[in-house]
C-alpha positions as CSV (number, residue, x, y, z in Angstrom):
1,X,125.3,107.6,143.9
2,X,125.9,105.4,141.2
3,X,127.9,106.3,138.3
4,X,126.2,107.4,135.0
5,X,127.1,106.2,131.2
6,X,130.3,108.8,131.3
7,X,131.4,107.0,134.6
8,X,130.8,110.1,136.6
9,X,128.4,110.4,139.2
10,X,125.4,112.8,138.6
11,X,125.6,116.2,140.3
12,X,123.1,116.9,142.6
13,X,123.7,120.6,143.7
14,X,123.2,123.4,142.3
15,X,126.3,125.6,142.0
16,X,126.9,128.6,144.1
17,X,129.3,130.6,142.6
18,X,128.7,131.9,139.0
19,X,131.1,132.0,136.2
20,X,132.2,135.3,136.0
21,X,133.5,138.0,133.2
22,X,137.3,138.0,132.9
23,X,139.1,141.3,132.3
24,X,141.9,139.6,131.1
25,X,140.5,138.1,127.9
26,X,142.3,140.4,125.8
27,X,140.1,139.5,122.9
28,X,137.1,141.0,124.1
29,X,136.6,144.7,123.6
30,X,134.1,146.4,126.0
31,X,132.4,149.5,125.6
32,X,132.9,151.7,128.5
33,X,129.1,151.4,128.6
34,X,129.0,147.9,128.8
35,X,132.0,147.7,131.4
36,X,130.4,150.0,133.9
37,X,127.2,147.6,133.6
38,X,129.4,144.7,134.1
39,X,131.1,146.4,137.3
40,X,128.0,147.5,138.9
41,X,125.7,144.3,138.4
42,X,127.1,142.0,141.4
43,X,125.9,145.4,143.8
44,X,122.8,146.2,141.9
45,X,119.0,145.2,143.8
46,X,117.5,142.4,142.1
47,X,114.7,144.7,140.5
48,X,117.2,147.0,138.8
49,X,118.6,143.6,137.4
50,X,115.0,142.5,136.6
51,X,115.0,145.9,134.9
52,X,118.0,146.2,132.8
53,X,117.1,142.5,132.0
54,X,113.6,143.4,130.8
55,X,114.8,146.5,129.0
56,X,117.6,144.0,126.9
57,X,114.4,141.6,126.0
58,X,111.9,144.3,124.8
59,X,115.2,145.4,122.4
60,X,115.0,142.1,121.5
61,X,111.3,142.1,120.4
62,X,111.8,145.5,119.0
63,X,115.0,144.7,116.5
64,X,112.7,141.8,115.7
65,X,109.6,144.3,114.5
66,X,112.1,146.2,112.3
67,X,113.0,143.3,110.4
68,X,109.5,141.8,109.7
69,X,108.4,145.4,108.5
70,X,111.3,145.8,106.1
């Protein structure tokens, strides 16, 4: 493959390992909430995931009604 303006060649695969959470960013502060969420998601069935994922987007939509009504 030739390479591109940068002088690297393209990548044509798609990764298969996912950037994950570090627990040693000492920066970050979790709530224990959001740490047990982060723990169990890797073992979770892809509809629960679906399902928390869902739930996070109607919040969305929902913080997003409270602010046009104010």
């Amino acid at each position: 493959m030739p390479p591109n303006e940068l002088g690297q060649t393209d990548i044509v695969e798609v990764p298969t390992v996912v950037p994950t959470f570090s627990r040693g960013l000492s920066h970050v502060h979790l709530t224990p909430e959001l740490a047990e969420i982060i723990d169990a998601w890797p073992s979770l069935p892809s509809v629960a995931k679906a399902g928390v994922l869902a739930m996070i987007e109607a919040a969305k939509g929902a913080q997003m009604d409270e602010v046009e009504y104010r």
